[in-house]
N, C-alpha and C positions, 0 to 999 in steps of 0.2 A: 504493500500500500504506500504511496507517495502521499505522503503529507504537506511535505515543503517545510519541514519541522527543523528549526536550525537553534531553536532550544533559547534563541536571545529573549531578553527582558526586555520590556517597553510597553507601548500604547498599543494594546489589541487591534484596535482600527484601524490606527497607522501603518502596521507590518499588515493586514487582513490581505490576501492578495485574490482582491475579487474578480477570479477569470471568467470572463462573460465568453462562449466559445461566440463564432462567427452564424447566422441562422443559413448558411449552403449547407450542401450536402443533401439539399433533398429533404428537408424536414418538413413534418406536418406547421403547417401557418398555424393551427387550432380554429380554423374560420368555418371546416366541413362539420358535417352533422356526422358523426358515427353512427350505426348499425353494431349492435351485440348482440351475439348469440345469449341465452341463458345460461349463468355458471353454474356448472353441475356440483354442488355442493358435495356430492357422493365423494367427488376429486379431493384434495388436500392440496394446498397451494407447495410448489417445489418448496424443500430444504434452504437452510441457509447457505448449506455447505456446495448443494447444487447449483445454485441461483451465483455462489460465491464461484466457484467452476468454469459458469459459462461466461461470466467478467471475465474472467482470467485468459480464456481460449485465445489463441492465436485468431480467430474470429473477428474477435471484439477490435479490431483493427478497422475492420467496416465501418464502425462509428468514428463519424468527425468529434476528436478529442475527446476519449472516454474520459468520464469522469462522475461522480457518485454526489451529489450533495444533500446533508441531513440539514432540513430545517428545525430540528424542535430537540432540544435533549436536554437532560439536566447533568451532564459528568460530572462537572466541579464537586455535587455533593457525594463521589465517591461511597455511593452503599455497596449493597452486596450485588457482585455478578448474576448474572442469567443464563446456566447452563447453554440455553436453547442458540445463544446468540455467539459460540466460539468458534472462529475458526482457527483450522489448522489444516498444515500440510498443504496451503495453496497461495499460491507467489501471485498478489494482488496489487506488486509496484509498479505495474504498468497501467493500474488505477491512479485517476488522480480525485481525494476525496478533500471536503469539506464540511465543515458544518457549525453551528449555531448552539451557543451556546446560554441558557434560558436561565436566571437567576429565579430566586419565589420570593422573596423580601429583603430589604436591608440589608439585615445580617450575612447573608449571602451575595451581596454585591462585590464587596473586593474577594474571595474567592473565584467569585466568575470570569474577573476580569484577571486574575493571578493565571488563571486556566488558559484563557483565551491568549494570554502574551506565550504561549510556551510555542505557538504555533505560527506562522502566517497562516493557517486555514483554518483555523478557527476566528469563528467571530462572535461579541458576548451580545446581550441582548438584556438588560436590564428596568425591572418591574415590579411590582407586588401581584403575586397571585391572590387572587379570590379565597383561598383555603389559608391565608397570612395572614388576614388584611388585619386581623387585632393585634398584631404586631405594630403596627403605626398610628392605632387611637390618641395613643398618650403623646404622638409627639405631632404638633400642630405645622412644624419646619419639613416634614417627610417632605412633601413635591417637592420643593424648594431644593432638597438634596440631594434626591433622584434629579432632577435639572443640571444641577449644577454637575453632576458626574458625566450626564449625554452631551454637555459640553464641552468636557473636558476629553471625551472621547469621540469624536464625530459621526463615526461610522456604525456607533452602536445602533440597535434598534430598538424598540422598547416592549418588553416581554419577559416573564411571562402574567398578562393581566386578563381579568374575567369578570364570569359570571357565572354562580355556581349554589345551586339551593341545595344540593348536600353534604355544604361542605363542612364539618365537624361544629365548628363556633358556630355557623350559622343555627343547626339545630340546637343548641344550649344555649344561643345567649337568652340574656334571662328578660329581654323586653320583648321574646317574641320574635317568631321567625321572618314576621313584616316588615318590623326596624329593623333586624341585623343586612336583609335583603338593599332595602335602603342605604344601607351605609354603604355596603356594598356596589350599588350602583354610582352611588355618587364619588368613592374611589375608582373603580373604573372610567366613567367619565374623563374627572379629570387627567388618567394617565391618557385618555384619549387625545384630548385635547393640547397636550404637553407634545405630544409624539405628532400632533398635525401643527402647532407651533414650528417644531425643532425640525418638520418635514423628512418625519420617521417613521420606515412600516412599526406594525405592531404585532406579533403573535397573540392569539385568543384561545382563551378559555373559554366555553359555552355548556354547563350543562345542564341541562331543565331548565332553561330562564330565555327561552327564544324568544319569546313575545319581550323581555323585558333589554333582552340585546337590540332588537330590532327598536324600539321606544328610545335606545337612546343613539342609534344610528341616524333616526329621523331629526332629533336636534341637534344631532352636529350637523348634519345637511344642513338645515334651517341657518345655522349661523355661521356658517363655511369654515367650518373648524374639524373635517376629518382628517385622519392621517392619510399618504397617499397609497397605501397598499393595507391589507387587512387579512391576516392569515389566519386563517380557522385551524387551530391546530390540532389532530388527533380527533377529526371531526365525527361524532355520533350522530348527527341530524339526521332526517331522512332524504329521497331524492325530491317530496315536495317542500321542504326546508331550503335544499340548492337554488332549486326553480326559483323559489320564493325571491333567496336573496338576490340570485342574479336576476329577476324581475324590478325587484327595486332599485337596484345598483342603475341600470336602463333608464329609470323614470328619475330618480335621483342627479343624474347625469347630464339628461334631458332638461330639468330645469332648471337646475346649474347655467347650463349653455344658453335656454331662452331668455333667461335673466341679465346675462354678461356679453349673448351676444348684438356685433354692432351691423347696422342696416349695410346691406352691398346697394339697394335702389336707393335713390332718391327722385323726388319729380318734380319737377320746376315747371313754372305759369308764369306767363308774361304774353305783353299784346303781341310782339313781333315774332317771338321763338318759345315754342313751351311745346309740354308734351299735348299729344293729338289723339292719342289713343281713347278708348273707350272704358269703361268700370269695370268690364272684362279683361281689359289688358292690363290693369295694373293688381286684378286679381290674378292672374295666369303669371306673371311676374313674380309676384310674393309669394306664391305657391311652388314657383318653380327653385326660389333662392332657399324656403324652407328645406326642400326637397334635397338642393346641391349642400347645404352647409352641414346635414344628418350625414348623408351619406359620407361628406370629407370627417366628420366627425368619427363616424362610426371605424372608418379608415384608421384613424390616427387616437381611437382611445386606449389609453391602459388600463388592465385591469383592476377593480378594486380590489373582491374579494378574489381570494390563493385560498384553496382545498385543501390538507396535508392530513396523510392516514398512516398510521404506524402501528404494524403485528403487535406492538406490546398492549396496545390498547385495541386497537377497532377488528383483532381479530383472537389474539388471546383470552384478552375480556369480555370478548363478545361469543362467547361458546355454544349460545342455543342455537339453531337451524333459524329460527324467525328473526334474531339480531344478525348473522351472520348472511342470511339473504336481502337483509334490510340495508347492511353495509353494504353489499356488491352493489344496491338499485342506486344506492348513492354514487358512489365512483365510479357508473356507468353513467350519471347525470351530470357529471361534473363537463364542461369541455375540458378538452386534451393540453387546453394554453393555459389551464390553471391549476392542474395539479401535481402535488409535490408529496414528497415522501420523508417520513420524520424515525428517527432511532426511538424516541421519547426514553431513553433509557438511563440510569443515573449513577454506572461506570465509566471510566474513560474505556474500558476495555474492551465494553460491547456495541460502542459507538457502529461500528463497520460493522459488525455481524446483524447488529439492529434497523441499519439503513437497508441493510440487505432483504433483510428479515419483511422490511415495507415496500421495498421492490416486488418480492416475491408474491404477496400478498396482492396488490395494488392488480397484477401482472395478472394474475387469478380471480381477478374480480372481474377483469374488462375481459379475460380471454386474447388478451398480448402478448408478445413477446418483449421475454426479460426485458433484452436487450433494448429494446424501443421504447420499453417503459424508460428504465435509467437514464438514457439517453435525453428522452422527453423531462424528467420529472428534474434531471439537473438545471437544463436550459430556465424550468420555469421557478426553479429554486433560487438562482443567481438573478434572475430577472426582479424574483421581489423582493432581497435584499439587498437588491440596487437602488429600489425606487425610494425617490427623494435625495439619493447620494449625487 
């Protein structure tokens, strides 16, 4: 496995070396609609070690600039291994891998970034998770410090934040699981708001609180304060959740642009020279400018919401035949220019085994090839921890 690991000290973001490969070579745009078969859930999605194999093959040379990227993990906190996620016995340094590394509060902030300087590919990603946030009640300066560190690191992105109704404190705190949700959203919020300030994606937490994520998506719309990318990380939702979002994302978009955008006609009256036409022509006109400024629009948008599904969660945790078909309907709903593949795992060790481990998976859900998955899920990995950089 090529890291690019040269072991110096420094600014995470500074050494990060974000290689965007070139989009030749024949790559899906993600503009077509796909066609999938149903996954035969009877099948079992390839091994780690298989999946890790066919990286490895003198093959994988097919692909323009192989390369592997994990958006979502927690190493720094160094727990226990994941049998599932080891490999051995296969020479993967003709991979080139990266990945992202996700903090959950404070106190885990300069270990993430301790983590992240060890590498140029690794990049840190600093936040309070939804399952933290009473770690930060008592102290009224937290944004202000979490600020002041994405400052002082540019390239960081902000993550990992949420939204989560089961998450331990939320069930116990003692006003009631209404307030603690509340508090909860309005920390969220604001790390929203900080990260479309400082014009930084954000990875997301979401679970059981869609309708309450969506509620506060609509008021940063309303006050043009989203961040410019938005990763659902380790997503559960369903494929009518996907729809959902990227239905909004479209209409959210759309009034963004009608609001900001500036007139191509104008029509001038005068005795001697003025326009002549009819109420139909400068209908037919306006219609037509709508029409040309969608289409260069729809040309030239970037994504908001990024997918990202990881075996330790949306297929390990997801072990009944109705969750596990509920995931495939999803990742088959997703387009192709938005998803990404995450380790979510919280060894350094099993980082690669784990990214693998969501290739595989991912690859098994759409009925793809490894290879094209990986290939795919890097381009669109580096594409959104780009945006805003």
């Amino acid at each position: 496995m090529n890291t690019d690991s040269s072991n110096k000290k420094g600014c995470p973001c500074c050494s990060f070396d974000l290689f965007l490969p070139s989009s030749e070579g024949g790559q899906d745009s993600g503009q077509r609609e796909d066609k999938f078969q149903d996954t035969a859930l009877d099948d079992l999605p390839l091994s780690v070690a298989e999946v890790a194999a066919q990286l490895a093959s003198p093959e994988s040379s097919g692909i323009v600039l192989p390369i592997i990227v994990d958006t979502h993990c927690h190493a720094q906190l160094m727990r226990d291994r994941d049998d599932a996620y080891a490999i051995t016995d296969i020479d993967l340094n003709n991979v080139r891998f990266q990945s992202l590394a996700c903090s959950v509060e404070p106190a885990d902030f300069n270990a993430t970034l301790e983590y992240a300087s060890t590498s140029t590919s690794i990049l840190p990603a600093l936040g309070v998770h939804p399952w933290y946030v009473e770690s930060i009640l008592s102290n009224e300066k937290w944004i202000d410090e979490l600020e002041h560190l994405l400052l002082i690191h540019p390239k960081a992105i902000v993550g990992e934040i949420g939204l989560c109704k089961i998450a331990k404190w939320v069930r116990s705190y003692p006003e009631g699981k209404s307030a603690a949700m509340d508090i909860q959203r309005r920390i969220f919020k604001q790390q929203m708001e900080l990260a479309a300030k400082l014009n930084r994606p954000v990875t997301v937490h979401c679970v059981d609180a869609h309708g309450i994520f969506l509620s506060v998506i609509k008021e940063l719309v309303e006050s043009s304060t989203l961040p410019p990318a938005i990763g659902m990380h380790s997503f559960t939702g369903t494929a009518h959740h996907v729809k959902q979002l990227l239905d909004f994302e479209r209409q959210a978009v759309r009034a963004s642009e009608v609001r900001n955008q500036e007139p191509l006609f104008y029509f001038g009256f005068s005795r001697s020279n003025s326009f002549t036409g009819t109420a139909h022509h400068v209908k037919q006109l306006l219609d037509f400018e709508r029409q040309a400024v969608r289409a260069s629009e729809v040309r030239n948008q970037e994504p908001l919401f990024y997918f990202g599904f990881s075996h330790a969660v949306n297929y390990a945790m997801c072990s009944s035949e109705k969750s596990r078909r509920r995931g495939c309907e999803a990742i088959q709903a997703v387009p192709i220019d938005r998803l990404m593949v995450e380790s979510d795992v919280h060894h350094s060790d099993d980082v690669l085994g784990g990214t693998i481990g969501a290739i595989s998976y991912v690859s098994w859900a759409r009925q793809a090839a490894v290879k094209e998955i990986a290939d795919r899920t890097a381009r669109n990995g580096l594409n959104f921890l780009a945006c805003g950089g």
